[in-house]
C-alpha positions as MATLAB code, in Angstrom:
seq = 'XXXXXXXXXXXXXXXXXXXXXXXXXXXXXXXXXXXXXXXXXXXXXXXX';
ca = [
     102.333   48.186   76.801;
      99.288   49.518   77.807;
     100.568   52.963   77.627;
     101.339   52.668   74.062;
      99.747   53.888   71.100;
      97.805   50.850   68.994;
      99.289   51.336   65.824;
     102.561   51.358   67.649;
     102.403   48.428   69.657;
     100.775   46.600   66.185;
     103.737   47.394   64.434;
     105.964   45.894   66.400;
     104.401   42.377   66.809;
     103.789   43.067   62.786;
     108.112   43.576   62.495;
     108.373   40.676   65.216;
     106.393   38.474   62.920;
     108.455   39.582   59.819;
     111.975   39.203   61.699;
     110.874   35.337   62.938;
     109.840   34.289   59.143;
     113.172   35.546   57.971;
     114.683   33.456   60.164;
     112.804   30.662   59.870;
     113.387   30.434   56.135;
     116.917   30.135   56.054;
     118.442   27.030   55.753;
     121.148   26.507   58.423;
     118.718   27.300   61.297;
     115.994   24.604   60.646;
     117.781   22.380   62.876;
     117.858   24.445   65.764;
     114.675   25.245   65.228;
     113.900   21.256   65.321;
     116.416   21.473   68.383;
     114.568   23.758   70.346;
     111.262   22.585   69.785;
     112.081   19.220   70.644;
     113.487   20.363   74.048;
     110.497   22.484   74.204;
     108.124   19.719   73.776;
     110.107   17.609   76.242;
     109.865   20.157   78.958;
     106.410   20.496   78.932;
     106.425   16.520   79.262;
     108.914   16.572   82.197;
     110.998   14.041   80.169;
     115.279   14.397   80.696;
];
């Protein structure tokens, strides 16, 4: 993104950041938020 203007590329990651709190706060995706990170956290351990 080099090529794009700062205010731009700052708005983006600022609706990005807006769109993933949304999400976060509602109820019926907690658990696969839980889900994910779980997995997540196993991968990085090499666990199965």
């Amino acid at each position: 993104m080099e090529d794009w203007p700062e205010w731009l590329v700052k708005g983006l990651y600022k609706r990005f950041d807006e769109l993933s709190l949304s999400v976060e706060q509602q109820e019926h995706i907690a658990p696969l938020i839980e889900k994910s990170s779980k997995l997540l956290t196993d991968l990085k351990s090499g666990d199965d």
